[in-house]
N, C-alpha and C positions, 0 to 999 in steps of 0.2 A: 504494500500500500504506500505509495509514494506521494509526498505533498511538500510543495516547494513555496519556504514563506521563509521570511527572516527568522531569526531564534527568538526566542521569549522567556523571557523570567515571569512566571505565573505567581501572584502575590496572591496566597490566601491572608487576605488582610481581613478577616472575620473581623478583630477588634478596631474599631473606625468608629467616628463619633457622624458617622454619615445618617445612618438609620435609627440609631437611639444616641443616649447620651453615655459615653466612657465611663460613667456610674456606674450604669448596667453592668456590671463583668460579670455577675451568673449568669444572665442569659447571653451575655456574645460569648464563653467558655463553652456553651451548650451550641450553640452556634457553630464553633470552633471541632465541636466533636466530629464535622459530617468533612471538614479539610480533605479527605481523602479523595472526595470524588476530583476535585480538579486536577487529577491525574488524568482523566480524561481529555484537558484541552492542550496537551501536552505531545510535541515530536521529538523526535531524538536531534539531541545539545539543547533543548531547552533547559530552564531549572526550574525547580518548585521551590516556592517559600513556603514552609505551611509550619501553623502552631502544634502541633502533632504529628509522632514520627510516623510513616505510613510501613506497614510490615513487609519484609522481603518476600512473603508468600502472593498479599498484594498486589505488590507491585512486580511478578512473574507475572501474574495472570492477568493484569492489565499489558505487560507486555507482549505476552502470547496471545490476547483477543485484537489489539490493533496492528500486529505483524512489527513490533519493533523493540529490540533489545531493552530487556528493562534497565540497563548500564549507562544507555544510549541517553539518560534522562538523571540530571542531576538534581538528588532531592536535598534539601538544604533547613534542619529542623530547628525553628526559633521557639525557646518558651516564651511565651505570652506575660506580659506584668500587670497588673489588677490595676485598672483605671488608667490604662497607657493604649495610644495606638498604638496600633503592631509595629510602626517606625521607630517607635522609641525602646522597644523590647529588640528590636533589630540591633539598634547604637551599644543597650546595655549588655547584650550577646556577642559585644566583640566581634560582630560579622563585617562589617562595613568592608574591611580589607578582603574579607573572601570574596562577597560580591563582587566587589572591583574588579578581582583578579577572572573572577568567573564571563563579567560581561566583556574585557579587555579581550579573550582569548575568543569570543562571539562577537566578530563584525555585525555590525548593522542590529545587534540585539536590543529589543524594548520593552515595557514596563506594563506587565496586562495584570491591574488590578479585579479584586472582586469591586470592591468601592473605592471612584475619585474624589479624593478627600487630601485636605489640606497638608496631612504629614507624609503623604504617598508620593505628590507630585512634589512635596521639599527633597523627600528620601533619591527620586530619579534625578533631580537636578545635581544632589553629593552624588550618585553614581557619574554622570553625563551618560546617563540616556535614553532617549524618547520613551511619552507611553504612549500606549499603544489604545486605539488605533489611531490617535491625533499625528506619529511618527515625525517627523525635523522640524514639520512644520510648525510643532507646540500646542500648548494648552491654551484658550483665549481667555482672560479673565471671566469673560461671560459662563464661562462652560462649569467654572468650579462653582459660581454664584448659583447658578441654576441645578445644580444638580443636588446644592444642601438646599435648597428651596425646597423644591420639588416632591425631597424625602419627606415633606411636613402634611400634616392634615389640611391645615390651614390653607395652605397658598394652593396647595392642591384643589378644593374647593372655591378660592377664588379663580383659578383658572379655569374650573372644569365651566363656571356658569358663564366663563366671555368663550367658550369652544363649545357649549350646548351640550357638555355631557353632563347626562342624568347622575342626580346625587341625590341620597337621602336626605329629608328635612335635618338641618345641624341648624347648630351654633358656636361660633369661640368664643372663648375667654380665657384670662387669666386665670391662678389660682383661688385670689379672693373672690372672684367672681362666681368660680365654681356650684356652690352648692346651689347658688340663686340660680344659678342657669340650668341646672339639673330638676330642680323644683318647677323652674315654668315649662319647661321640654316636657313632662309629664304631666302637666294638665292637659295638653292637646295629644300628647302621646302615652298609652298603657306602657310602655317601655321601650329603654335609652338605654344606647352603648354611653359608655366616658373613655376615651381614649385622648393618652399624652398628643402632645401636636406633633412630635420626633417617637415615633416609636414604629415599631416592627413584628412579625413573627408571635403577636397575641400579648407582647410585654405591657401589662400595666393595666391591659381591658377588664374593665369592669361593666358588668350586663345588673342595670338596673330598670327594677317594675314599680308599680305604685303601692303596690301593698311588702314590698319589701323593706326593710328601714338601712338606709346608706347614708355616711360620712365620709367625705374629702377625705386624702389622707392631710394628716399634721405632719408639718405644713402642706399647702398643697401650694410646691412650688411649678415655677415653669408656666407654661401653657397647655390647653387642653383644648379639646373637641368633644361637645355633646350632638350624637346623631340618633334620630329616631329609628329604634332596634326594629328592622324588617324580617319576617318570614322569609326563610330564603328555602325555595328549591334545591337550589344549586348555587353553587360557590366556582368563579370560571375566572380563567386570566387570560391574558396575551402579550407574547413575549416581540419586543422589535429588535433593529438593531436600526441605529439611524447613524447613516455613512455618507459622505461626500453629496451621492447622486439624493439625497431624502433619506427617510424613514422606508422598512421594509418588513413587512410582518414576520417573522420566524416558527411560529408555531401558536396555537391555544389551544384550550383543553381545562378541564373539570378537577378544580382541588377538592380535594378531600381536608378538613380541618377538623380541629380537637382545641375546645376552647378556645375558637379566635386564631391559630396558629395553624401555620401550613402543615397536612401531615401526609400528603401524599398527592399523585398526580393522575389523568388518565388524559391522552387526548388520541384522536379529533373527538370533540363533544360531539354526541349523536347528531343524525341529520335533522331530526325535528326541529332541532335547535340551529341549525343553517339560519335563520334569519335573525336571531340573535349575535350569532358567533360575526355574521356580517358588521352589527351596528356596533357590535366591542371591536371590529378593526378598525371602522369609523374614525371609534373616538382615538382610538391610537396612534392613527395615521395625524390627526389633527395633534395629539401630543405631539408624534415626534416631531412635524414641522417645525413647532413651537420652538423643540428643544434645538434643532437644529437650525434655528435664526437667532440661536443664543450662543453656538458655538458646541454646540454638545455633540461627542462622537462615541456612541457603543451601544452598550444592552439596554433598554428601560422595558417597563411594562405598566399595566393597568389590571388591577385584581378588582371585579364587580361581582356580584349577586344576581339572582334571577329569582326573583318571587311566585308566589305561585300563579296568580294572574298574567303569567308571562312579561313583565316589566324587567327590563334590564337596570340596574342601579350600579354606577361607579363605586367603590368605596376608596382606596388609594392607589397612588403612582409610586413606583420604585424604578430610581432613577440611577440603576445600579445595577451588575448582574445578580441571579435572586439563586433558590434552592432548585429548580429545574433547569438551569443553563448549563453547566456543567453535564448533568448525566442525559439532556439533549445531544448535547454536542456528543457523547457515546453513539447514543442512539442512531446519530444523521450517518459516521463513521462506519458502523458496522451497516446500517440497512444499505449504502451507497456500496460497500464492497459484495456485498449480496446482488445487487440490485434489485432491492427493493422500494418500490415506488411507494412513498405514501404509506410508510406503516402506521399500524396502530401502536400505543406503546404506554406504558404505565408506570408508575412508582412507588412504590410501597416498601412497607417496615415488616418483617414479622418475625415472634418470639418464638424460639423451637424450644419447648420443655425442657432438653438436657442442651450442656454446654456444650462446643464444637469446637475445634479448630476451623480457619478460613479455609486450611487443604481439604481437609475432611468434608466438609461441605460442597468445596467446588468440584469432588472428586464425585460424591453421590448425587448432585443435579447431572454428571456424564451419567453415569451408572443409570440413572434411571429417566435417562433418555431428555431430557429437561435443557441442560446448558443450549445456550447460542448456538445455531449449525449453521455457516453460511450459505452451504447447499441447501436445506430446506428452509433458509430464510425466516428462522424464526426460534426463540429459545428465553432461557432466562440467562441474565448478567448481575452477576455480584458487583454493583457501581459503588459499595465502599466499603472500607476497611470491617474486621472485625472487630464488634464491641467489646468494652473489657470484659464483660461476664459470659462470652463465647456465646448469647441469646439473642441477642439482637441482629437481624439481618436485612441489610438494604440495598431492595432487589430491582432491576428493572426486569419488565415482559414487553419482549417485542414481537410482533406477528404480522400476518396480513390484512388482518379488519379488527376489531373488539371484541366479539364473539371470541375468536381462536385465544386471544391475549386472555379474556376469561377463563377460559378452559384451562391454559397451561398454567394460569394465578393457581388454578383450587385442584390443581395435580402437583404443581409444588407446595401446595400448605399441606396436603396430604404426605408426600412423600417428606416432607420438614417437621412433620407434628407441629406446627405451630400451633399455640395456646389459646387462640382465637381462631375457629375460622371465617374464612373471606369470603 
């Protein structure tokens, strides 16, 4: 499988103060735990930054599913410091020289964060050089302004009502403001989300009704967002990539959540929903214009709801790569060396009863027919590492329509015993 691009230093830069606030360090640590899959966007002489080491057995078998030396990819393990970007865990890790020396020996090498953020693009300037995908050209002041915008509730919701994308009934305010603003939301609304103005991945969401009794936290610092809590069907996103020539959709598809928080993926969304799945590229295409007459170059997306009246409702922009980019980018790699047109393709976690090693596991999805086949163009992929307690398993299924990807889910949660079935 051959593919000819400059080199890349892949920054799993989970800790960034892009999507929440450097407070947070239990949840970007928890965040931090999944580092592994961006092995995936990864050619040989690239390197990886990541806050966690990724295991030699992993990283064979990501090298043996995308046809390239697992040696051929230099992984580079930074510990993480509690309330620090990963730049500054980078400086207190004594790496700075390595990098140097790593990108010095890579001509034409650039800088592909998860999130562009203020210590990321200081960090590439002490290296000298580019990220990516902005490359010699540079970063335009606009591009870093709009992308911490962007991550917010707030500005997000001013922007969605000058682009006509639908939003649930909200409000902002400050902290003092808060409870007042939660009390009147609930005279016209049975119940309200409260979520921070900078947050992410379910951190901070509190689900409040009227007959429930809620207090602010003390203090209630910062900013927030009160939105009228919707019935939701469905929970849908769309991922772009906004490059040179515009904005270009990449993929959507159907999250699965657990409390507010992403916990898994399935796409193409059925065909009933075609005319939904149309007006969420819509609005996205109108994002990335946006972002892109502001100077913004990469991944972003829009995560909305679907009620059950068929209403489409935006809820936020991430203006960043998210939890599906990465084990996409798997997915596009193997269906393309298959040739596979248009797979279906899914995400999921699940617990097997007794603990396993990665080998042991990746050995009995062969054995029992299940692994990736590129001749019949469809299988299961281990897209990350093993958890500490050998239970945890994060799987993709790829196939030819949804139906098949269904089948091979619940013949691998059978042949995994997993603790729940799917």
């Amino acid at each position: 499988m051959k593919h000819h691009r400059t080199p890349l230093i892949v920054y799993a830069n989970f800790h960034s103060d892009l999507a929440v606030h450097l407070a947070a360090h239990e949840v970007l640590d928890r965040w931090a735990e999944h580092a592994s899959r961006e092995i995936w966007l990864t050619r040989p002489g690239d390197v990886l930054v990541t806050p966690l080491p990724l295991s030699l057995a992993f990283r064979r078998y990501a090298g043996e599913l995308t046809g390239m030396p697992h040696e051929s990819v230099t992984v580079l393990t930074v510990p993480p410091v509690a309330g620090a970007p990963f730049a500054e865990a980078v400086h207190r890790a004594g790496l700075m020289g390595t990098l140097r020396s790593l990108a010095a020996a890579r001509p034409g090498i650039q800088l592909l964060p998860i999130a562009l953020d203020v210590s990321t693009t200081d960090l590439a300037a002490h290296l000298g050089v580019p990220m990516a995908p902005y490359g010699p050209r540079g970063i335009s002041p606009g591009a870093l302004s709009i992308a911490y915008r962007l991550n917010t509730k707030a500005a997000f919701r001013a922007l969605a009502a000058d682009l006509g994308i639908r939003m649930p009934a909200g409000r902002c305010c400050d902290g003092s403001e808060l409870e007042g603003a939660v009390t009147a939301m609930l005279t016209r609304h049975e119940r309200v989300v409260v979520k921070p103005n900078r947050s992410a991945g379910g951190y901070q969401l509190h689900f409040v009704t009227r007959t429930e009794p809620w207090s602010a936290p003390d203090p209630p610092a910062g900013e927030w967002v009160v939105e009228e809590h919707l019935d939701v069907a469905r929970s849908l996103s769309v991922q772009m990539d906004v490059g040179k020539a515009g904005p270009r959709v990449v993929f959507s598809g159907e999250m699965h959540t657990a409390g507010g928080a992403y916990d898994g993926y399935f796409s193409p969304v059925e065909e009933s929903t075609n005319a939904t799945t149309k007006e969420l590229a819509q609005w996205a295409w109108a994002l990335g214009l946006h972002l892109a007459r502001h100077g913004y170059a990469g991944s972003c997306g829009i995560d909305a709801v679907l009620d059950p009246q068929g209403r489409l409702f935006a809820t936020e922009s991430n203006v960043r790569r998210t939890a599906t980019t990465a084990p996409h980018a798997l997915v596009d790699r193997l269906s393309r060396a298959a040739a596979l047109r248009e797979p279906a393709w899914l995400l999921a976690t699940g617990r097997s009863q007794a603990p396993h090693t990665f080998t042991a596991v990746a050995e009995l999805l062969r054995e029992a027919g299940l692994a990736w086949a590129p001749s019949r163009g469809e299988g299961v992929v281990l897209y990350g590492d093993t958890a500490c307690d050998g239970r945890a398993w994060h799987y993709a299924v790829i196939a030819a329509d949804r139906r098949r990807v269904r089948e091979l889910q619940a013949l691998l949660a059978d042949a995994m015993q997993f603790d729940v079935p799917l």
